[in-house]
C-alpha positions as CSV (number, residue, x, y, z in Angstrom):
1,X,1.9,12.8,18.0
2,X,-1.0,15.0,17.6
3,X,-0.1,18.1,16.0
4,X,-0.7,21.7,18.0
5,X,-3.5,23.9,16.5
6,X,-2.2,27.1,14.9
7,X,-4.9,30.1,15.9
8,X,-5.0,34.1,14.9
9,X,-4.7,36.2,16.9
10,X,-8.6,37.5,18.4
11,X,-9.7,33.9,17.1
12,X,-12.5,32.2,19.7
13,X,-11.5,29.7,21.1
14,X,-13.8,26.8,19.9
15,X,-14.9,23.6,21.1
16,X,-12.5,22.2,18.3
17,X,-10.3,24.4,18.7
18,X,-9.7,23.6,22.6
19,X,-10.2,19.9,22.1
20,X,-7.5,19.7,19.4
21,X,-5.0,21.1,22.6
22,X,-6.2,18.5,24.9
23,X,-5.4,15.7,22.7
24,X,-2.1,17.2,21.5
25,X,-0.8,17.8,25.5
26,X,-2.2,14.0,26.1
27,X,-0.1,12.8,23.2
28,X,3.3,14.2,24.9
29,X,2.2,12.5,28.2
30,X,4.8,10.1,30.4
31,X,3.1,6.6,31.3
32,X,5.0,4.5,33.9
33,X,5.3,1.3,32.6
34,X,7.0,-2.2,34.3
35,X,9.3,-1.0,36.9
36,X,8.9,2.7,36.0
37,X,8.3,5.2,38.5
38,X,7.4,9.0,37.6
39,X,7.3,11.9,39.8
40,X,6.0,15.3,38.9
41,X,8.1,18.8,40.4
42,X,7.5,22.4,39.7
43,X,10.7,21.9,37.6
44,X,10.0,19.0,35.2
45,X,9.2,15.4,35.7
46,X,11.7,12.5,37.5
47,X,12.1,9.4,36.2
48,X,13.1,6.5,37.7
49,X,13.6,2.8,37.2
50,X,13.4,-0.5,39.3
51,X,15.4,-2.8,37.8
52,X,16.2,-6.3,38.6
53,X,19.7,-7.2,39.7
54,X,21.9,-9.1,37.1
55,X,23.5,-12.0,38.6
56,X,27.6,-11.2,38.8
57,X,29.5,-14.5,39.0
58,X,32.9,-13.4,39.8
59,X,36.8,-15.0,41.5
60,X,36.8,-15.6,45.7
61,X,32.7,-14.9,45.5
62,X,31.7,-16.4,48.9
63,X,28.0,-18.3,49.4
64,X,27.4,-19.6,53.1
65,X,25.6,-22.8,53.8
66,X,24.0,-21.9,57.2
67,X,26.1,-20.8,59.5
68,X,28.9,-23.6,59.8
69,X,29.6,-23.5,55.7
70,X,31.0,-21.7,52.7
71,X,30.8,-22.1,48.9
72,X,33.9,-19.9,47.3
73,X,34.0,-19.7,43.9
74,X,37.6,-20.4,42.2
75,X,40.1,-17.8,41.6
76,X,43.8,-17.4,41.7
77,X,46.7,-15.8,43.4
78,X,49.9,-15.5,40.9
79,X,48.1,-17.5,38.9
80,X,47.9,-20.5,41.1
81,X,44.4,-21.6,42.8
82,X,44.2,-21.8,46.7
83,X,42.5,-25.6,47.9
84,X,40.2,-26.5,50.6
85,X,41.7,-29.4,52.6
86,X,43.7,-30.9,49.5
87,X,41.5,-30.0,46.8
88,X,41.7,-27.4,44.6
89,X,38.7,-24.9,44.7
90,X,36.9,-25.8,41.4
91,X,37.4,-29.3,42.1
92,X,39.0,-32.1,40.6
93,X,38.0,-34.6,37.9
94,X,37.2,-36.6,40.5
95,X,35.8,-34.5,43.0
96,X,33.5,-31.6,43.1
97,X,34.1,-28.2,44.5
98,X,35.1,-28.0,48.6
99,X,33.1,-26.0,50.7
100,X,34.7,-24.5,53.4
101,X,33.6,-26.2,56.3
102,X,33.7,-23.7,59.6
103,X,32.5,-25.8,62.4
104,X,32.6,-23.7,65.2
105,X,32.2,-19.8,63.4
106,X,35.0,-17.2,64.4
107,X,33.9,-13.6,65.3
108,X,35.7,-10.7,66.5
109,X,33.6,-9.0,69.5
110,X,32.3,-7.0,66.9
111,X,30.5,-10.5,65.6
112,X,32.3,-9.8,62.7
113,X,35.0,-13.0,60.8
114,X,36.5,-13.4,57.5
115,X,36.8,-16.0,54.7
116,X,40.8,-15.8,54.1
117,X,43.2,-17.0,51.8
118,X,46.5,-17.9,54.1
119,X,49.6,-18.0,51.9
120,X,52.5,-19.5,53.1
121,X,56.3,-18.5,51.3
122,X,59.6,-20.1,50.7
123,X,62.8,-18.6,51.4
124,X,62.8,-16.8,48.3
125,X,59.3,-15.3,49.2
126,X,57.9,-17.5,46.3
127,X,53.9,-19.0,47.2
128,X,54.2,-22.2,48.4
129,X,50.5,-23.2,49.6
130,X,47.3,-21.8,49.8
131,X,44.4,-22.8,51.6
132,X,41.4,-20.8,52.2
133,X,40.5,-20.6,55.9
134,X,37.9,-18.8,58.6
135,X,39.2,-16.6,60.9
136,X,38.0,-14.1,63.7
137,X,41.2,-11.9,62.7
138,X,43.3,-12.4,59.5
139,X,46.2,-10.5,60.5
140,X,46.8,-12.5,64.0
141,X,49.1,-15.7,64.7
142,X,46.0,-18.2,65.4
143,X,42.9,-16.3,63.5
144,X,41.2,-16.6,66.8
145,X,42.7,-13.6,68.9
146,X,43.3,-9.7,68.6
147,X,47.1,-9.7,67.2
148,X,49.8,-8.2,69.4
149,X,51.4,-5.9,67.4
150,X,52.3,-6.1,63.6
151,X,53.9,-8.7,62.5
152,X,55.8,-7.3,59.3
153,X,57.7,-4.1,58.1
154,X,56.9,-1.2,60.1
155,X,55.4,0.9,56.6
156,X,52.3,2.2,55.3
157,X,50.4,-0.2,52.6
158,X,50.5,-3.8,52.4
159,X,49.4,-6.7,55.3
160,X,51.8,-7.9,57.7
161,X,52.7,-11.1,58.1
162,X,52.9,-14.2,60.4
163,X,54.9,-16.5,61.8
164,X,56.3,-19.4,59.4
165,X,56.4,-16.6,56.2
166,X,52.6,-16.5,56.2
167,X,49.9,-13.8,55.5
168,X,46.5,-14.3,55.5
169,X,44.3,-12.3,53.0
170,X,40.4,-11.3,53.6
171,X,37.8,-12.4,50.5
172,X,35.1,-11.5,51.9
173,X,33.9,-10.3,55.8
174,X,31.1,-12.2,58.0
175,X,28.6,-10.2,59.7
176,X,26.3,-11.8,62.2
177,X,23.4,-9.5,62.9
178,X,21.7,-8.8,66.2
179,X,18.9,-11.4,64.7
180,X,21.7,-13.9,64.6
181,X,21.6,-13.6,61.0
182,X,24.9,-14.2,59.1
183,X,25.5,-12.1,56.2
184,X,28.6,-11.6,53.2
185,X,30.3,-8.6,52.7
186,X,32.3,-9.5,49.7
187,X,36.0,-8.0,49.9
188,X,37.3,-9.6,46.8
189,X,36.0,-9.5,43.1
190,X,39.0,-10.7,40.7
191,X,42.1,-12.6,40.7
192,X,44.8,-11.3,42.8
193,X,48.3,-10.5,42.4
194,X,50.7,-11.2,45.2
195,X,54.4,-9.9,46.2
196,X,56.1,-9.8,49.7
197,X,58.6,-7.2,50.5
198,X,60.7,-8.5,53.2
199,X,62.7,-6.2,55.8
200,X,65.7,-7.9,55.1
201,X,67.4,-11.0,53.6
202,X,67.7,-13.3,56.6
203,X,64.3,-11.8,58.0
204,X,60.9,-13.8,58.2
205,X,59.1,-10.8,58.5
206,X,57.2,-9.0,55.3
207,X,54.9,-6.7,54.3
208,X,52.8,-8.5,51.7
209,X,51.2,-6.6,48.6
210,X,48.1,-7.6,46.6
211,X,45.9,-6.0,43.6
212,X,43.7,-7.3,40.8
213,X,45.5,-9.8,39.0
214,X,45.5,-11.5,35.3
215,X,43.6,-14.7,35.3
């Protein structure tokens, strides 16, 4: 950094002098560089930055195939891993990863579907199976149409459930644009932690619970 030139006061001001300030004002200067941006205001300079996204591999992250496939990455509810068909998510020894095959894509009239986990619990409200599923509506008996009415406790919080001591749990939300494009909305980031809270003993019906979970 160039020093500023001390003067006295009623000293000329000099070709040296003067040139000594320019250089010292263009040693202080801000120069954009990669990815930089600068803009000038009465009030100071702004600076911003255009930096590249870092790729975030994380549980339940959906990647479509088209428009008739998924790729989920693994996770785990309670600690146990939903499948595709009969195999596990990450795949076994002997086969690779599932995709989620949709066929025919489900869509609300909003054009908008969801990848799903659908649980289904045993007497005690314990996770028996787990299979990851597209549906046009999560919280309805078929996935296909609106539901009726709720199908658990009547209470704030929670999903309801289905028939047969099911719920079905949105990972991520399908979005197919006026272009006919299909895009994610990811829903789900992490593991998950699961608990039903039944309306009574000798009910089916529950409200079922879920947040971030251990892996």
């Amino acid at each position: 950094m160039t020093e500023l030139p001390f003067v006295r006061r009623g000293q000329p001001i000099t070709a040296e002098l003067w040139n000594k300030l320019v250089a010292a004002v263009r040693s202080v200067r801000l120069l954009p560089g990669d990815g930089a941006r600068l803009r000038s205001t009465p009030d100071g300079t702004l600076v911003g930055f255009d930096a590249a996204p870092s790729p975030w591999p994380h549980a339940f992250q959906v990647t479509l195939f088209g428009q008739t496939a998924a790729q989920i990455s693994s996770g785990l509810v309670n600690g146990i891993e939903p499948k595709i068909g009969d195999v596990p998510m990450s795949g076994t020894d002997k086969q690779p990863p599932p995709r989620l095959e949709f066929g025919k894509l489900k869509l609300d009239p909003n054009n908008r579907g969801y990848v799903a986990i659908e649980i289904t619990c045993d007497d005690k409200w314990k996770i028996t199976t787990m299979e990851m599923v597209q549906v046009a509506y999560f919280d309805s008996e078929n996935g296909e149409d609106p539901p009726t009415r709720s199908g658990g406790v009547s209470a704030i919080g929670g999903i309801p459930g289905i028939s047969g001591r099911r719920v079905r749990y949105p990972v991520a939300m399908l979005v197919q644009r006026k272009s006919g494009q299909l895009d994610v909305v990811q829903i789900v980031f992490f593991n998950l932690a699961h608990r039903a809270q039944p309306r009574d003993n000798q009910s089916d019906a529950a409200r079922h619970f879920f947040w971030p979970g251990a892996a």
